[in-house]
C-alpha positions in Angstrom: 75.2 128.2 125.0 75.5 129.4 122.0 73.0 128.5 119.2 73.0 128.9 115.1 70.2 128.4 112.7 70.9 125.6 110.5 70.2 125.9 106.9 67.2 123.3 107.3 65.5 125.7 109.7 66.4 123.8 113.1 68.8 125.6 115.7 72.0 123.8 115.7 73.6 124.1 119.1 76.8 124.8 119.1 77.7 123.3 122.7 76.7 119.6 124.2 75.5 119.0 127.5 78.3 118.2 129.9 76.5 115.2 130.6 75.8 114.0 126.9 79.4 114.3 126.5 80.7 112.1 129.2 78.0 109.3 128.7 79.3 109.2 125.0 83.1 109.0 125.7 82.6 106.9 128.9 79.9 104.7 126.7 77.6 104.8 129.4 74.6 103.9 127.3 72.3 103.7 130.3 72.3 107.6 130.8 72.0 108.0 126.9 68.8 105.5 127.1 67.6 107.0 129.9 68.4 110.9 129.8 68.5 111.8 125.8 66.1 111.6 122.9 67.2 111.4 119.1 66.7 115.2 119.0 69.3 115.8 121.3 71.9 114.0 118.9 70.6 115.6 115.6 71.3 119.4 117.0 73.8 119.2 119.6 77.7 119.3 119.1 80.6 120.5 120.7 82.8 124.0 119.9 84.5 122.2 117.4 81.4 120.6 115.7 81.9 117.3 117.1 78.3 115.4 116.9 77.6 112.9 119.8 78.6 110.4 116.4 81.5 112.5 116.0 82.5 111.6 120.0 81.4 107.8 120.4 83.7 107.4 117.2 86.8 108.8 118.1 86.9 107.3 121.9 86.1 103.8 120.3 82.3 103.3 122.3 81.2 100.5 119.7 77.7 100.5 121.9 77.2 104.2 121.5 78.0 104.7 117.9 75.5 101.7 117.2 72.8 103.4 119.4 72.7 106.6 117.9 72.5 104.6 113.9 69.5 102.6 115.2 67.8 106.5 115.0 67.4 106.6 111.3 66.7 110.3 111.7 70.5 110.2 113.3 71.8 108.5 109.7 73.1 112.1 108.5 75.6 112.2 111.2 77.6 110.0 109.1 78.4 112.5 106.7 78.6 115.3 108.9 82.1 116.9 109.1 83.2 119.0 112.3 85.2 122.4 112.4 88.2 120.7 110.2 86.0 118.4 108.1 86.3 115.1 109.4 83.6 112.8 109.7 83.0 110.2 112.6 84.6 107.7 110.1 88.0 110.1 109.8 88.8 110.1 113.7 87.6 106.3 114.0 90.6 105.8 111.2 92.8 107.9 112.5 92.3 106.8 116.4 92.6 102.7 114.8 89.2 102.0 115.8 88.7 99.1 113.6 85.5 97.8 114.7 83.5 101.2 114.8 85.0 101.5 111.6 83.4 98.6 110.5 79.8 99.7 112.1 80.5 102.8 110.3 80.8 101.5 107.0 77.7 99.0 107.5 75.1 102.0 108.9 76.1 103.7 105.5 75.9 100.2 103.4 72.4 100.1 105.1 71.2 103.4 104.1 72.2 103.2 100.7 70.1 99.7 100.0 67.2 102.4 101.1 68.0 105.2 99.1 70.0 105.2 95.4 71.4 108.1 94.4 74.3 109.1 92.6 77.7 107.3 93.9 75.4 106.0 96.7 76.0 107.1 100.7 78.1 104.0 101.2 81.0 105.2 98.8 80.3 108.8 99.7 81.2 108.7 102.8 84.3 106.8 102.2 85.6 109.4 99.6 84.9 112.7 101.7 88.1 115.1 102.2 88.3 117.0 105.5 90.1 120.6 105.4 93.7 119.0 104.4 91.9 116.7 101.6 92.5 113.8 103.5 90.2 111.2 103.1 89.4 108.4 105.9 92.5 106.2 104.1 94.8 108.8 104.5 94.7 108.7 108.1 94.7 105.1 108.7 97.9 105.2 106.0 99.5 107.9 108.5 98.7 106.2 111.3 99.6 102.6 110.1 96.2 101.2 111.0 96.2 97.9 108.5 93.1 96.2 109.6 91.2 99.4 108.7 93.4 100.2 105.1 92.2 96.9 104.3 88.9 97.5 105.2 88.9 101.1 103.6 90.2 99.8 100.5 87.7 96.2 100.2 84.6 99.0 100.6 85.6 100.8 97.2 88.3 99.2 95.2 87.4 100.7 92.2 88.0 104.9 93.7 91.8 106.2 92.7 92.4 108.4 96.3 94.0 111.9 94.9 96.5 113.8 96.6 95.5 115.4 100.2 96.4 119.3 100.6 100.6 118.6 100.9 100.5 116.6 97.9 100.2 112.9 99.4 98.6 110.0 97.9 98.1 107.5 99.8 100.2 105.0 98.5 103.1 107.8 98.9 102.7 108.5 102.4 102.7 104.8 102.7 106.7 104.3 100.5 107.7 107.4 102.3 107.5 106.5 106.0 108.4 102.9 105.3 105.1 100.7 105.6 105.9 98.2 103.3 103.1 96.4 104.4 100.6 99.0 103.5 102.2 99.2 100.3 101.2 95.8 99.5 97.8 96.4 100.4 96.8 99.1 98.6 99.1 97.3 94.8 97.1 94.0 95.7 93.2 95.1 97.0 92.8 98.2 95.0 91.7 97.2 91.6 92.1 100.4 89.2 95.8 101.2 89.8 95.8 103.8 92.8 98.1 107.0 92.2 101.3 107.1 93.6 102.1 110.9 93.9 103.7 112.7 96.0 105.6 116.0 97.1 108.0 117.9 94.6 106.6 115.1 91.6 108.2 112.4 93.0 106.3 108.5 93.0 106.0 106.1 95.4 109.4 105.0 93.9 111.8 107.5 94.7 110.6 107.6 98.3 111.4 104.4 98.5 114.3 104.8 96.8 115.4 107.3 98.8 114.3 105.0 102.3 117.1 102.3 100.5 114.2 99.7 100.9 114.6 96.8 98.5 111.8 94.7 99.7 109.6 98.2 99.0 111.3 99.1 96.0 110.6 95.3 94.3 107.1 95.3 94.9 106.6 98.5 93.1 108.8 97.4 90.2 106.9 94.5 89.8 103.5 96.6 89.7 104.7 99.2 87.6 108.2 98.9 85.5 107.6 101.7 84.1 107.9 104.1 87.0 111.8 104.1 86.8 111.3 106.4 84.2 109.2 109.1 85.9 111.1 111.9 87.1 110.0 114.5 90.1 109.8 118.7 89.4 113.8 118.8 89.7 114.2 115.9 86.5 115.1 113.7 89.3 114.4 109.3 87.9 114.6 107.0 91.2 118.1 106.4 89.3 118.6 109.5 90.0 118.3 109.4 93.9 120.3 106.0 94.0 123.1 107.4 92.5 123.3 110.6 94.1 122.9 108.7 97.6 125.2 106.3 96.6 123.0 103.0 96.9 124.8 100.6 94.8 122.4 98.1 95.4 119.4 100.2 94.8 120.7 101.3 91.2 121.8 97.4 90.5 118.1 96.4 91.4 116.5 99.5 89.4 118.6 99.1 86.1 118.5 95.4 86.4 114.5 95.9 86.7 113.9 98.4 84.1 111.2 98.2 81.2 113.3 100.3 79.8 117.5 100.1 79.7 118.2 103.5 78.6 117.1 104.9 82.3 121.0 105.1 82.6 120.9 107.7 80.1 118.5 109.6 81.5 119.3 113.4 81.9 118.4 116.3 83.8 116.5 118.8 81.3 118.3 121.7 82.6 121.7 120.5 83.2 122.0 117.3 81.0 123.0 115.3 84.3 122.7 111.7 84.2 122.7 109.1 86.9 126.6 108.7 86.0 127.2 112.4 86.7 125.5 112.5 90.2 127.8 109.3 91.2 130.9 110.8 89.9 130.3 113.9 91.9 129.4 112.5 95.3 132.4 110.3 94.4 130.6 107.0 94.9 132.8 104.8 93.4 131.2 101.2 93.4 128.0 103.1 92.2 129.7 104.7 89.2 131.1 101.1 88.4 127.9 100.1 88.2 126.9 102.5 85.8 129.4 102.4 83.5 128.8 98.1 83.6 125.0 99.0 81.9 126.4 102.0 79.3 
């Protein structure tokens, strides 16, 4: 067993009984009632910093996550990351867990109506970053977990989510691997408009551009018009993509939705390239017809 002194004073114990460890994933709360105090939970974790919190979270043991909150000493668990900096809440939104999410999300509503301070514990919590700055939403985005993006989302509708460590928002991760769904969700339930970076400057917009997904591409028109106009690192628009993919459709829906007609004049910085050039080159006919229609 190896031990650590904690920055409070308290040896943190950086191994969990073998015992503690099955009752939690097993849920077995009869051992935990019977065999282990409070103490126990505040100092013991795994090699990789798991908590007992940390445990009953990710293996979905509603009963076990909701014994260990009834300790109010156990309350700081919530924020406690492990070796990679995920909290109980990240693995609970990662592993779909919607209902431990939920108990989650109430422990920390609960602690906050006893102590006020700053952003308050209940939003806190929901905007921590683990080691790849992914927050809680990120990885029920990645995973596709809806309930819980909704539930994510309803808890603090006012916080913008930034990029995570590769350059994802989630609203980017959400265009690029085709959830339209969760696209929806996060437009409709956040209420300050939610960033929609993503890798090499591109926007929620050329990803789904570049997936060819109308359904996708009208719902983020009809939030922001504007984004037709926002080019990635390479002077890329979402005309751009279309054109050089060869998407007639795509273009037809983009230039017909545009705040702004002179997209079709866009050009590259560098090389002066419009949409027209890219079409002409790939020698997508029907596309450049297109063009030339809205010149």
């Amino acid at each position: 067993m190896s031990n650590q002194i904690a920055a409070d004073g308290q040896t943190e114990i950086t191994h969990m009984d073998a015992d503690l460890y099955e009752a939690l994933y097993k849920g077995d709360i009869s051992i935990l009632e019977r065999k282990y105090s409070e103490a126990h939970l505040q100092l013991q974790q795994t090699p990789k910093r798991n908590t007992g919190l940390h445990i009953a979270a990710q293996f979905s043991q509603l009963a076990c996550v909701e014994w260990i909150l009834h300790f109010h000493s156990c309350s700081p668990l919530l924020q406690q990351p492990n070796l990679k900096g995920d909290t109980p809440l990240h693995l609970a939104a990662r592993e779909g867990h919607g209902v431990v999410v939920k108990a989650l999300l109430n422990a920390t509503k609960a602690l906050h109506q006893e102590i006020e301070s700053g952003v308050g514990t209940d939003k806190a919590m929901l905007r921590m970053t683990n080691k790849e700055k992914d927050t809680a939403l990120h990885e029920a985005v990645r995973y596709h977990h809806s309930e819980i993006v909704v539930s994510l989302i309803e808890e603090d509708p006012e916080f913008i989510y930034g990029a995570n460590i590769t350059g994802y928002t989630p609203l980017y991760m959400a265009a690029e691997r085709g959830y339209g769904d969760l696209v929806c969700i996060i437009i409709d339930k956040t209420r300050a408009s939610p960033s929609h970076s993503g890798i090499m400057g591109r926007t929620a917009l050329h990803a789904a551009v570049i997936r060819e997904d109308q359904d996708m591409i009208a719902k983020l028109l009809e939030w922001k018009p504007d984004l037709t106009k926002e080019v990635d690192e390479n002077g890329w628009s979402p005309l751009h993509c279309a054109a050089y993919l060869g998407y007639t459709k795509i273009a037809e829906q983009l230039l017909d939705k545009s705040s702004d007609k002179s997209v079709t004049y866009l050009a590259i910085k560098d090389t002066k390239k419009t949409a027209l050039h890219f079409a002409a080159n790939r020698h997508h006919r029907e596309t450049v017809k297109l063009l030339l229609s809205h010149k």
